[in-house]
C-alpha positions as a Markdown table, in Angstrom:
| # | Residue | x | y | z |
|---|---|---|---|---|
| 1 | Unk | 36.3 | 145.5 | -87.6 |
| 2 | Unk | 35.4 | 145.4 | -84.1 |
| 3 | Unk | 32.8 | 147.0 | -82.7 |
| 4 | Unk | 31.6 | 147.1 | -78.6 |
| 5 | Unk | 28.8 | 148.8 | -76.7 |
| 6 | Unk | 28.8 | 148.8 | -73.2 |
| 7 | Unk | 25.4 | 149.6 | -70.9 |
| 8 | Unk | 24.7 | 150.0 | -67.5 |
| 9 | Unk | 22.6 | 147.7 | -65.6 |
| 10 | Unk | 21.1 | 147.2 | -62.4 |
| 11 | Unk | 23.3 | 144.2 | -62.1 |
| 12 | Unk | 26.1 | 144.9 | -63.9 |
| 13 | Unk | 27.5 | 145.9 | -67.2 |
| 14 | Unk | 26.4 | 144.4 | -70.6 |
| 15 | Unk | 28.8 | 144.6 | -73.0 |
| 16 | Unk | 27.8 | 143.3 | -76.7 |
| 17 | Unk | 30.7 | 142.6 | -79.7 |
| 18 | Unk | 30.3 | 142.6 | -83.4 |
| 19 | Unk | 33.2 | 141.3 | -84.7 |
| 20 | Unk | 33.1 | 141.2 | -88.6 |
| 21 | Unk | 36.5 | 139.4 | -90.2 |
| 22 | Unk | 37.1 | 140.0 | -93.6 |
| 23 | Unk | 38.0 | 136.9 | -96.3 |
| 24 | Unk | 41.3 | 136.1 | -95.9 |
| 25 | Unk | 41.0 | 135.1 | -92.2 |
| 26 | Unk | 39.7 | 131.5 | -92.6 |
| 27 | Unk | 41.6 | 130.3 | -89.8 |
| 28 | Unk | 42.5 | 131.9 | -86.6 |
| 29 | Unk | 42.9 | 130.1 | -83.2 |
| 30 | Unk | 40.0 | 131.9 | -81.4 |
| 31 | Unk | 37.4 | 135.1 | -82.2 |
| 32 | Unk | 36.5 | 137.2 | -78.8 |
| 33 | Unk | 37.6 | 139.7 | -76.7 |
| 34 | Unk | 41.0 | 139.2 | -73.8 |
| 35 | Unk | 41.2 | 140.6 | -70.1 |
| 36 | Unk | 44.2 | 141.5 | -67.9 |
| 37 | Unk | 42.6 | 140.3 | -64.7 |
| 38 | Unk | 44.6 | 141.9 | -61.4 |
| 39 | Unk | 46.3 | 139.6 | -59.5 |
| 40 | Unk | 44.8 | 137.5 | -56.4 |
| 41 | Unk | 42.0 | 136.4 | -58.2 |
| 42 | Unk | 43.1 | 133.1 | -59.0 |
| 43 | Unk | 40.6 | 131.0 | -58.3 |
| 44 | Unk | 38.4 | 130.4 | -61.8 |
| 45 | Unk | 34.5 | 128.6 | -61.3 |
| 46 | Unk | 32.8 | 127.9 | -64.4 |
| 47 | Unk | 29.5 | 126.1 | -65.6 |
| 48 | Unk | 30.2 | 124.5 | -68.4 |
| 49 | Unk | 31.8 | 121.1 | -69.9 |
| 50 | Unk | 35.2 | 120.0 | -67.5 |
| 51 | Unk | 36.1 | 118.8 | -65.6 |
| 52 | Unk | 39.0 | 119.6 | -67.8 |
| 53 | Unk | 40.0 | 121.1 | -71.2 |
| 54 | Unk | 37.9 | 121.1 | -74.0 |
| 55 | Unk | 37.5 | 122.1 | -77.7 |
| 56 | Unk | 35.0 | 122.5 | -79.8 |
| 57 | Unk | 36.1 | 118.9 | -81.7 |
| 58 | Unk | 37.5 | 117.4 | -77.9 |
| 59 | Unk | 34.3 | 117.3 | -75.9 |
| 60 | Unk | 33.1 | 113.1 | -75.9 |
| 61 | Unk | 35.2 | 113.1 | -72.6 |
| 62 | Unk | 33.4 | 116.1 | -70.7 |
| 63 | Unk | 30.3 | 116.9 | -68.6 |
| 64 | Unk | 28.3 | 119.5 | -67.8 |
| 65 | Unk | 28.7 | 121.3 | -64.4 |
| 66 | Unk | 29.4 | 123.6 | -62.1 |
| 67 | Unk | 33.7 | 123.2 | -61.7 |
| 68 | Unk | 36.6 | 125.1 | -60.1 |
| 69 | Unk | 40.2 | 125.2 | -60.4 |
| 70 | Unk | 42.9 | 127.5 | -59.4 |
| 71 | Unk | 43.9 | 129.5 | -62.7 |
| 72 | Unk | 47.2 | 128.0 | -62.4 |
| 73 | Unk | 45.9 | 124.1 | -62.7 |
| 74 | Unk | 43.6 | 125.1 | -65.4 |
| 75 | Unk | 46.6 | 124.1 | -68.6 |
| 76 | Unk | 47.9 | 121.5 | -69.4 |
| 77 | Unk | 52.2 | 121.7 | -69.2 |
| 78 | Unk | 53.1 | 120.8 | -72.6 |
| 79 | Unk | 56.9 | 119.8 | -72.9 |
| 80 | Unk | 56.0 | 122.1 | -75.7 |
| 81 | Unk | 53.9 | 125.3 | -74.1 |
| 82 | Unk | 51.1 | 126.3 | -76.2 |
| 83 | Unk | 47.3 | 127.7 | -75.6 |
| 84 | Unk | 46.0 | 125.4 | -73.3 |
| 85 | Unk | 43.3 | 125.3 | -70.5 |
| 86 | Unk | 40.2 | 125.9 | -73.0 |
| 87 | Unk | 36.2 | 125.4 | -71.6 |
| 88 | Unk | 33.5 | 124.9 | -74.1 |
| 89 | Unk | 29.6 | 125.2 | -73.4 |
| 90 | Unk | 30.6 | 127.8 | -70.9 |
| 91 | Unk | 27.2 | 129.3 | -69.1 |
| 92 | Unk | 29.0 | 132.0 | -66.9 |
| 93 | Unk | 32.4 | 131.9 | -65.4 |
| 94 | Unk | 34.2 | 133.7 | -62.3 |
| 95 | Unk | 37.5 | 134.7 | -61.0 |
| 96 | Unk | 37.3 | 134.8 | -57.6 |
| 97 | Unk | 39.8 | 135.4 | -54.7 |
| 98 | Unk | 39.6 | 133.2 | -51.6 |
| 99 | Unk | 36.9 | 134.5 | -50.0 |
| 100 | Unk | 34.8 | 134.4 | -53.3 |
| 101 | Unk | 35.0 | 138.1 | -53.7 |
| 102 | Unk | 35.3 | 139.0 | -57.8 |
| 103 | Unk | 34.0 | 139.4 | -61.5 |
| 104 | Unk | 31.8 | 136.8 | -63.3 |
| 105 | Unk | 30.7 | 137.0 | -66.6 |
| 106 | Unk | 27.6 | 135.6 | -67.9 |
| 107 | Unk | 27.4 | 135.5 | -71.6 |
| 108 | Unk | 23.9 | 135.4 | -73.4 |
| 109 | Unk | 24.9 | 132.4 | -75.1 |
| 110 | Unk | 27.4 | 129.6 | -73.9 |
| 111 | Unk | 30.8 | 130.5 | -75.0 |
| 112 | Unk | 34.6 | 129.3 | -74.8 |
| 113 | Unk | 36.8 | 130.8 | -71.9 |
| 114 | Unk | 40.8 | 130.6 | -70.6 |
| 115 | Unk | 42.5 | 131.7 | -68.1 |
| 116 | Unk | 46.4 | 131.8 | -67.4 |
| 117 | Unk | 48.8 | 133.6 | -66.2 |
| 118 | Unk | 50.7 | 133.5 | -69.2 |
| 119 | Unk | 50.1 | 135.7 | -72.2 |
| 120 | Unk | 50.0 | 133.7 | -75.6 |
| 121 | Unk | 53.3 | 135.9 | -76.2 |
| 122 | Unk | 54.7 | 133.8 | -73.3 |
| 123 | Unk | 53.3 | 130.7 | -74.7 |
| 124 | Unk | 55.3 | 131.6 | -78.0 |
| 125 | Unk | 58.5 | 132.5 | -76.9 |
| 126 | Unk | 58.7 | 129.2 | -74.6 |
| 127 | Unk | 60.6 | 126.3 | -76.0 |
| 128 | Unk | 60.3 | 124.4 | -73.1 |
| 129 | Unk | 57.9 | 124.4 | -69.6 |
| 130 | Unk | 61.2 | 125.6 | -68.0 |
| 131 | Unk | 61.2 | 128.7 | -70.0 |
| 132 | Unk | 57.3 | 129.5 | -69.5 |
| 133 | Unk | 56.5 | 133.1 | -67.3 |
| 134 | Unk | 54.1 | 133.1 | -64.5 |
| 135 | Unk | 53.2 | 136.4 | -63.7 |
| 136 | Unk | 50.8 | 137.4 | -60.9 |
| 137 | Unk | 48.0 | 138.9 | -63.7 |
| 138 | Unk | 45.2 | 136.4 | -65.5 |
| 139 | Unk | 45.1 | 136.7 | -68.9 |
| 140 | Unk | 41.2 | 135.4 | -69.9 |
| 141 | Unk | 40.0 | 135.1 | -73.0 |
| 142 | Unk | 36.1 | 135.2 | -73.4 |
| 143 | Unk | 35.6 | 133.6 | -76.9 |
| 144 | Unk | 32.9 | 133.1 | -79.5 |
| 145 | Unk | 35.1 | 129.8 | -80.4 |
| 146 | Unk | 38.6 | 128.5 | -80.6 |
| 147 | Unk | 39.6 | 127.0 | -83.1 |
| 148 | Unk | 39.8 | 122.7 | -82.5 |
| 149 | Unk | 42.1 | 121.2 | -81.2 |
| 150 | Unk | 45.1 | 119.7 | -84.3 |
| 151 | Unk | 48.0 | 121.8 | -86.1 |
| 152 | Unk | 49.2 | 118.7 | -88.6 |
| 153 | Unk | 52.6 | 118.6 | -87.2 |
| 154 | Unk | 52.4 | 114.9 | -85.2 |
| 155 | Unk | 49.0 | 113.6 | -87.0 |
| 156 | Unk | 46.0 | 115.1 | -89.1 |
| 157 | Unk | 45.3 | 118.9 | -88.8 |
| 158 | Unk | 41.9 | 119.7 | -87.5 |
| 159 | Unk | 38.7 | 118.9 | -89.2 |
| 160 | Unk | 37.6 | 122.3 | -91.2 |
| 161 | Unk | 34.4 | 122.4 | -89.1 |
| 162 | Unk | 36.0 | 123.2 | -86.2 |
| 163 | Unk | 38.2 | 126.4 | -88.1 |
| 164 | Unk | 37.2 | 129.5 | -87.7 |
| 165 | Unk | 35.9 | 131.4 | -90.5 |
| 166 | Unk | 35.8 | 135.3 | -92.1 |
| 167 | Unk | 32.7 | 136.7 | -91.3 |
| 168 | Unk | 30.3 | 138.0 | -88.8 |
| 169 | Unk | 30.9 | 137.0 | -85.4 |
| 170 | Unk | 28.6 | 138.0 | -81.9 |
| 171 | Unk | 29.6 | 138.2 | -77.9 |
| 172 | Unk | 27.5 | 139.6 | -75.6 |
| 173 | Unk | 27.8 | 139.2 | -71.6 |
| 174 | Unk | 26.6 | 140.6 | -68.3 |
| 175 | Unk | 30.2 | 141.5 | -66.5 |
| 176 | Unk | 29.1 | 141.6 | -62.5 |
| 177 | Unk | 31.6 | 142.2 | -59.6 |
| 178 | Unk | 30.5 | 139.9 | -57.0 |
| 179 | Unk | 31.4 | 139.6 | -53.2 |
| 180 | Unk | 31.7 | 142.9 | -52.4 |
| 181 | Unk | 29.8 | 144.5 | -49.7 |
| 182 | Unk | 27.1 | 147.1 | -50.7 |
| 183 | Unk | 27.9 | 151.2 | -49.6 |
| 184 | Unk | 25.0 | 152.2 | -50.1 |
């Protein structure tokens, strides 16, 4: 069951998500809510841990900051393609064309956040980098938590504190658009 409410504010919209998974679901790869972001705004700036990937149980190599990337240089190319690109302790993020005009979301508390533009349909089909789709969209994924990083298939699956569980899970972020001139 998913439940969202969505309120007008001075700055922006607040969105809030109850999210209640049932036994059964002990572990999924990532609890939140996914955008399709229109094309041309593919510049992503976060504050958060990076300067690269990270998951909840891959972080002794990050630090906190404010980083940017192009949404295209935020993955890692896998020989294998698979969700990649992940940002943990994320304190707001943006997509932002060139002249810094876009949305940014700032979540009430920090969060995990991708952006591609490949859908995780994409990611599955592929067999190999060669077969992965670009398209012009981003596909971001504003997450409670992903799941850590591990599947068991070349070394030890991943630790079960960093699966995600049945049960109640809470998002809640201020969506803004930013950079454009005000009308008014």
């Amino acid at each position: 069951r998913h439940e969202q409410i969505a309120r007008f504010a001075e700055s922006g919209i607040l969105f809030s998500h109850e999210m209640h998974l049932p036994e059964g679901f002990e572990d999924l790869p990532r609890v939140g809510v996914s955008f399709v972001v229109a094309p041309g705004l593919d510049r992503f700036r976060w504050f958060g841990l990076g300067p690269h990937e990270s998951y909840r149980d891959r972080v002794a190599s990050t630090r906190a900051g404010l980083f940017e990337s192009s949404v295209a240089a935020l993955g890692v190319p896998y020989v294998h393609p698979q969700s990649t690109g992940n940002r943990t302790e994320v304190r707001f993020c943006a997509l932002e064309d060139r002249r810094g005009q876009g949305v940014r979301f700032e979540p009430s508390n920090p969060i995990e956040a991708t952006a591609s533009h490949s859908t995780e349909d994409d990611l599955d089909r592929a067999r190999h980098t060669t077969d992965l789709i670009s398209r012009d969209e981003i596909f971001l994924n504003l997450d409670v938590a992903a799941r850590g990083v591990g599947t068991g298939a070349c070394g030890p699956d991943t630790s079960p504190e960093y699966r995600l569980r049945a049960g109640m899970h809470r998002l809640a972020y201020l969506l803004k658009v930013q950079g454009i001139p005000d009308e008014s």
